[in-house]
ZATOR-743607 format. One record per residue (C-alpha): residue in three letters; x, y, z; chain. Coordinates in pm, whole numbers, plus 50000, padded with zeros to 5 digits. Each point is the difference from the previous one (the first is absolute). Last residue first. Layout:
! residues N
code | east | north | up | unit
ALA | X | Y | Z | A
...
***
This chain:
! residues 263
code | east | north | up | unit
UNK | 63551 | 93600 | 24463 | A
UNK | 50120 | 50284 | 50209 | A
UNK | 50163 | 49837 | 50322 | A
UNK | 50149 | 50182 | 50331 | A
UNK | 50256 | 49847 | 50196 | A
UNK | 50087 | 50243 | 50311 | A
UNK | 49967 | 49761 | 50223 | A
UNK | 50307 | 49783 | 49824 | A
UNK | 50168 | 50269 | 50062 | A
UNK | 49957 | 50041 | 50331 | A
UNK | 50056 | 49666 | 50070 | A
UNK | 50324 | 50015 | 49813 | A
UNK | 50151 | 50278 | 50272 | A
UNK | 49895 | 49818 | 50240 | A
UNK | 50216 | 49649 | 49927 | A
UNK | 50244 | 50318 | 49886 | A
UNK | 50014 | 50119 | 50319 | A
UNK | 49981 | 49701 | 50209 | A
UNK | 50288 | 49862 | 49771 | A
UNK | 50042 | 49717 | 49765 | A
UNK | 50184 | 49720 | 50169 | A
UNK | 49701 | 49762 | 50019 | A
UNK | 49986 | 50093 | 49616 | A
UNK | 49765 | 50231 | 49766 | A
UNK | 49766 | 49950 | 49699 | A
UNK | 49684 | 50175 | 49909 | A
UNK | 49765 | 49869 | 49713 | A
UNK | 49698 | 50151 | 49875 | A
UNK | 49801 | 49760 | 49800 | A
UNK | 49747 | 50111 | 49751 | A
UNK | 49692 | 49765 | 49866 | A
UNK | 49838 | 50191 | 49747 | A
UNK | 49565 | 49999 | 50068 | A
UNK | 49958 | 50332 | 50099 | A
UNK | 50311 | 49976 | 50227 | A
UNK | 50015 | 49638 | 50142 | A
UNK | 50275 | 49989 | 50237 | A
UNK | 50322 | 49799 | 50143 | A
UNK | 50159 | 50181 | 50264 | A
UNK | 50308 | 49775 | 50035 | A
UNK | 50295 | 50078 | 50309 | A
UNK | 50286 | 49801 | 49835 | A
UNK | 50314 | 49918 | 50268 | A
UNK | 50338 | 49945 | 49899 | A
UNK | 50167 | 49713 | 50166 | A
UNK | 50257 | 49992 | 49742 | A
UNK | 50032 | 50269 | 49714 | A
UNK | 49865 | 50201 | 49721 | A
UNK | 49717 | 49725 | 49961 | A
UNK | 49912 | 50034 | 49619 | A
UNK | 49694 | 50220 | 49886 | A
UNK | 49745 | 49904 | 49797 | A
UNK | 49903 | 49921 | 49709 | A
UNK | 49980 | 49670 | 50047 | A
UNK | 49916 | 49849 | 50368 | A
UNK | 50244 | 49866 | 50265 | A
UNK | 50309 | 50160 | 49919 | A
UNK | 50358 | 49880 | 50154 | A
UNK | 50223 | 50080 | 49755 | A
UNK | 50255 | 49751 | 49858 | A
UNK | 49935 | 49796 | 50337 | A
UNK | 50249 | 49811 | 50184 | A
UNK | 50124 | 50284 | 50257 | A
UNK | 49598 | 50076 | 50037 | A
UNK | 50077 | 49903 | 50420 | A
UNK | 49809 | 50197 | 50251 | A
UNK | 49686 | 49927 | 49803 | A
UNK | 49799 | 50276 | 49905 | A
UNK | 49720 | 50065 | 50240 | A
UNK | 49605 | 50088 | 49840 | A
UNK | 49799 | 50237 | 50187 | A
UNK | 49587 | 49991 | 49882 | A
UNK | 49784 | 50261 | 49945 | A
UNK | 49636 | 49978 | 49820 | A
UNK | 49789 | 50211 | 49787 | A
UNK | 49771 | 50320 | 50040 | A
UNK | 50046 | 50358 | 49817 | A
UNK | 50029 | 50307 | 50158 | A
UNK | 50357 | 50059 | 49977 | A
UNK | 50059 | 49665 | 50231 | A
UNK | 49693 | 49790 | 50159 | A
UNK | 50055 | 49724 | 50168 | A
UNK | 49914 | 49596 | 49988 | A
UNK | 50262 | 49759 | 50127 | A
UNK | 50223 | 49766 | 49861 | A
UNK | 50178 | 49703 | 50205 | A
UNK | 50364 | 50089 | 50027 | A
UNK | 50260 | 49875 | 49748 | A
UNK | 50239 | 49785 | 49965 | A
UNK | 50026 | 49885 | 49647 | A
UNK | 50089 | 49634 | 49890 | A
UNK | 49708 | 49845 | 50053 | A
UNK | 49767 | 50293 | 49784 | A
UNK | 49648 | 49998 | 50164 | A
UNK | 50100 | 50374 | 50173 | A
UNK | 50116 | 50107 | 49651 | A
UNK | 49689 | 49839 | 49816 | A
UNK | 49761 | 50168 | 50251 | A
UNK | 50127 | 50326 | 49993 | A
UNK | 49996 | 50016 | 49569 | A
UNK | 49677 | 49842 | 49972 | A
UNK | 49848 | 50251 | 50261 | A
UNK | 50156 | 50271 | 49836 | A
UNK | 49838 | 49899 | 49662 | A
UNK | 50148 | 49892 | 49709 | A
UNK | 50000 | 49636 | 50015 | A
UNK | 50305 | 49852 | 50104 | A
UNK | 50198 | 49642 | 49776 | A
UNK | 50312 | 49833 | 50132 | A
UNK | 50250 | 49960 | 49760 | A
UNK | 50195 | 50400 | 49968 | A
UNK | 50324 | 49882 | 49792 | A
UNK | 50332 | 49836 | 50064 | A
UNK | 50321 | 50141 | 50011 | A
UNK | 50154 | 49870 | 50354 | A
UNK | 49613 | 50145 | 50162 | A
UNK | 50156 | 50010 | 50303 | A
UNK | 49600 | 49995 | 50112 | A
UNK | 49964 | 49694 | 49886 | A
UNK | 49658 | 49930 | 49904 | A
UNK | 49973 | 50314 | 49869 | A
UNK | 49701 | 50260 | 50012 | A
UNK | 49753 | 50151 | 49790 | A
UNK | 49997 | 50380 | 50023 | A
UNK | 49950 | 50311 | 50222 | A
UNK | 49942 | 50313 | 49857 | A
UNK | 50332 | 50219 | 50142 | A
UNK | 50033 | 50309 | 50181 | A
UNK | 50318 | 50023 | 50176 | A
UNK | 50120 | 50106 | 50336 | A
UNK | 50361 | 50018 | 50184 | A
UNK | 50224 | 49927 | 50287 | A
UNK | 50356 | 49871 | 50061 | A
UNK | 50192 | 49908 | 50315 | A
UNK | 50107 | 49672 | 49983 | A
UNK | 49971 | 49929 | 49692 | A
UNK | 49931 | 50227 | 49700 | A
UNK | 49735 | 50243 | 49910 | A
UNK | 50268 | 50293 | 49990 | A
UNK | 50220 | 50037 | 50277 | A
UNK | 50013 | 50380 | 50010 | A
UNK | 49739 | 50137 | 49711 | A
UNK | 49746 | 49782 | 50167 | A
UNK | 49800 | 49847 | 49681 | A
UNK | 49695 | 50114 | 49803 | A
UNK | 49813 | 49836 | 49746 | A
UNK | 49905 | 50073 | 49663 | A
UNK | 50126 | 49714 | 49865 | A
UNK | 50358 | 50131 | 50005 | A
UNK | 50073 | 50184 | 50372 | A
UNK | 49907 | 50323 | 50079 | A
UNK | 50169 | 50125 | 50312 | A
UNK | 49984 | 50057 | 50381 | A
UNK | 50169 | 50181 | 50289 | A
UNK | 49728 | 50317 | 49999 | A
UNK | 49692 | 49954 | 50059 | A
UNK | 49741 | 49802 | 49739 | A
UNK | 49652 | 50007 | 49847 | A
UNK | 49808 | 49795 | 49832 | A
UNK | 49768 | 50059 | 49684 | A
UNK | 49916 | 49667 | 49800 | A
UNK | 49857 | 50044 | 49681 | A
UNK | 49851 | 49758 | 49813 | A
UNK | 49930 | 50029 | 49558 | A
UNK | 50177 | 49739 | 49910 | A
UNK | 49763 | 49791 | 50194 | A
UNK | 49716 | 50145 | 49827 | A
UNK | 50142 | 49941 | 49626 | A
UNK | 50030 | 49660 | 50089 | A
UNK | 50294 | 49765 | 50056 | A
UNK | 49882 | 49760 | 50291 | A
UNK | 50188 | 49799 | 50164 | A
UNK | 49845 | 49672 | 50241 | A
UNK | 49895 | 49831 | 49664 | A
UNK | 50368 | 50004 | 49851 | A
UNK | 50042 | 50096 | 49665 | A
UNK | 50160 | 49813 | 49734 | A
UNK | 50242 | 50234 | 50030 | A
UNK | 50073 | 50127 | 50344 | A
UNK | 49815 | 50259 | 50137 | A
UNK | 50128 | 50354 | 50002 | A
UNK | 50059 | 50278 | 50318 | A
UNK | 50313 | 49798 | 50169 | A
UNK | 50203 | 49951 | 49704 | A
UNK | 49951 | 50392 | 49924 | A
UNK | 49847 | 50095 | 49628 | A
UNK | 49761 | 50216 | 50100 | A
UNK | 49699 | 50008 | 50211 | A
UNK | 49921 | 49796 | 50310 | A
UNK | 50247 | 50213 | 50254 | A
UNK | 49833 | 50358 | 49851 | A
UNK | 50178 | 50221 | 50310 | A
UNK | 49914 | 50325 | 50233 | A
UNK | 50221 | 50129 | 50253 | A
UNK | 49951 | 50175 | 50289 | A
UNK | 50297 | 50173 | 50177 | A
UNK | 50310 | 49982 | 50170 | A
UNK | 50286 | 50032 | 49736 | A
UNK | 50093 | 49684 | 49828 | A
UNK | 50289 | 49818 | 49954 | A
UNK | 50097 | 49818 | 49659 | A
UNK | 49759 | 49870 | 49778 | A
UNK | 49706 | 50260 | 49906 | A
UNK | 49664 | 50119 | 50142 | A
UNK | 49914 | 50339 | 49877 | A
UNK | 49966 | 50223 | 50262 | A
UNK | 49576 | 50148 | 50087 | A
UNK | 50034 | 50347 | 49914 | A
UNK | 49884 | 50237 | 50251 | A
UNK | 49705 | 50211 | 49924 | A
UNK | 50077 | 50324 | 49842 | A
UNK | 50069 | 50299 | 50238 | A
UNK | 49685 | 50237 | 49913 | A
UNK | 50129 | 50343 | 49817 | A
UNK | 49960 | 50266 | 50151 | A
UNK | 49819 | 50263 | 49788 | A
UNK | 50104 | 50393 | 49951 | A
UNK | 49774 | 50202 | 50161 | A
UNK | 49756 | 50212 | 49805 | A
UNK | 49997 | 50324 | 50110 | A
UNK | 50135 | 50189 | 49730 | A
UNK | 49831 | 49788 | 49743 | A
UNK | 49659 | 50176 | 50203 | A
UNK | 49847 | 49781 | 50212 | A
UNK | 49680 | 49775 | 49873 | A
UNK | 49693 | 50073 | 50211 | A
UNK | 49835 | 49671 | 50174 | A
UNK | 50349 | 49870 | 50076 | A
UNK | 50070 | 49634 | 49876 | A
UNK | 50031 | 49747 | 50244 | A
UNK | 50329 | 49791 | 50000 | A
UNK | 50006 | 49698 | 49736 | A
UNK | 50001 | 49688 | 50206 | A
UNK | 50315 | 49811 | 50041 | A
UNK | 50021 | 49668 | 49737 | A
UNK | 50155 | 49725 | 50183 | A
UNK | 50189 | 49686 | 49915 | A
UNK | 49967 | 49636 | 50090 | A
UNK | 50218 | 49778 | 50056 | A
UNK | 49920 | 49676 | 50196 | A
UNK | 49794 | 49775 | 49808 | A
UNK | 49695 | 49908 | 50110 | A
UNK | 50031 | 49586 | 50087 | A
UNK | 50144 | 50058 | 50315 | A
UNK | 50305 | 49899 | 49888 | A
UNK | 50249 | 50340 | 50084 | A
UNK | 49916 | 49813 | 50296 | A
UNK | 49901 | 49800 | 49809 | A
UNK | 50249 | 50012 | 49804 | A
UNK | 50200 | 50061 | 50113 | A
UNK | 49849 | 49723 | 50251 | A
UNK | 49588 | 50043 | 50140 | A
UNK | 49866 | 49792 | 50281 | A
UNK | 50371 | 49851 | 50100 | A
UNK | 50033 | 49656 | 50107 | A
UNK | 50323 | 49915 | 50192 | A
UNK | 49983 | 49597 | 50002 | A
UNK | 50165 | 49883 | 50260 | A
UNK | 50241 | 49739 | 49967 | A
UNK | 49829 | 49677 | 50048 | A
UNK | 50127 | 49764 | 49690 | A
UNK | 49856 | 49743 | 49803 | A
UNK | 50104 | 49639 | 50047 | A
***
């Protein structure tokens, strides 16, 4: 039976937000003052100011982070999460366009990269009962049995974000919430909640697609943007708890708004 819990669907995540498919840092040349229609003597030239140069976007990194927009390559690389599995998987795609995605998000203060490219609360982490974070996956086939106990991917999803929503909200084992279009970053797809159990005591990992990433504890709660961008299916993930605060709940959101996506 799928679950009711609301389904918080942001138009635009880090990536959209910083998502809005447009990329979110640009830089600034000023314009070159006027020059006077007689020169002045040397004596009279004044010496130049020099502009202040355009802020540096941070580089994102493990560990905390300072408030500020960040800019990551999830697909490319050799990260579990950002390569197909071998023989390749229908539902991931290894091209030279997907390597070449950026997401640009941005975050406050109280939060840190993660591996994966993702980002975690640097107090409590991504873990139960308090946790919160976001990742950028592809999406993938699923498992039968979600516990997984060693076994690989069996159930077969096309590669496009409807193939991907659909098959997760099909699964019989996965409690999700029906799928609904929206529009994230720019680009359209579908969003769907999916509830991990309350008990994954018994599971080695509790993972319902591969790659992917792993329940980091019980009851967590998977908010799924799942989109086409120019033809790449990209899924931006956030995670957080019934005990994760009103702050942080918020503090996500905005994240997630500020998704922005450079194929």
């Amino acid at each position: 039976m799928k679950s009711s819990f609301a389904a918080a669907v942001l138009v635009a995540v880090f990536l959209a937000t910083g998502c809005a498919s447009g990329q979110g840092i640009a830089s600034g040349t000023p314009a070159s003052a006027s020059l006077a229609a007689a020169a002045p003597t040397l004596a009279e030239t004044p010496t130049p100011t020099p502009s202040p140069s355009p802020a540096a976007s941070p580089a994102f990194h493990e560990g905390p982070l300072q408030a500020g927009t960040y800019v990551v390559a999830p697909f490319g690389g050799a990260d579990p999460l950002g390569v197909c599995l071998v023989p390749q998987q229908s539902g991931c795609i290894d091209s030279t366009n997907d390597d070449s995605i950026r997401m640009t998000f941005t975050v406050p203060d109280g939060w840190g990269g993660a591996p994966g490219n993702s980002i975690w609360l640097t107090d409590g982490g991504n873990a139960s009962p308090s946790g919160a974070g976001l990742i950028f996956v592809r999406g993938a086939w699923l498992l039968t049995d979600p516990c997984q106990n060693g076994k690989d991917p069996d159930i077969p999803v096309g590669p496009t974000a409807d193939d991907f929503a659909a098959a997760l909200a099909k699964h019989p084992l996965l409690d999700t919430t029906t799928p609904v279009d929206i529009k994230l970053a720019g680009y359209s797809g579908k969003y769907l909640d999916l509830q991990v159990p309350a008990d994954i005591s018994k599971c080695d990992v509790y993972r319902p697609w591969e790659p992917g990433l792993y329940a980091q504890g019980p009851s967590q709660r998977w908010h799924l943007w799942v989109l086409d961008a120019d033809g790449v299916r990209v899924v931006v993930q956030s995670t957080d708890y019934a005990g994760t605060s009103a702050q942080h709940r918020a503090e996500l959101e905005a994240i997630v708004d500020s998704v922005q996506i450079e194929p």
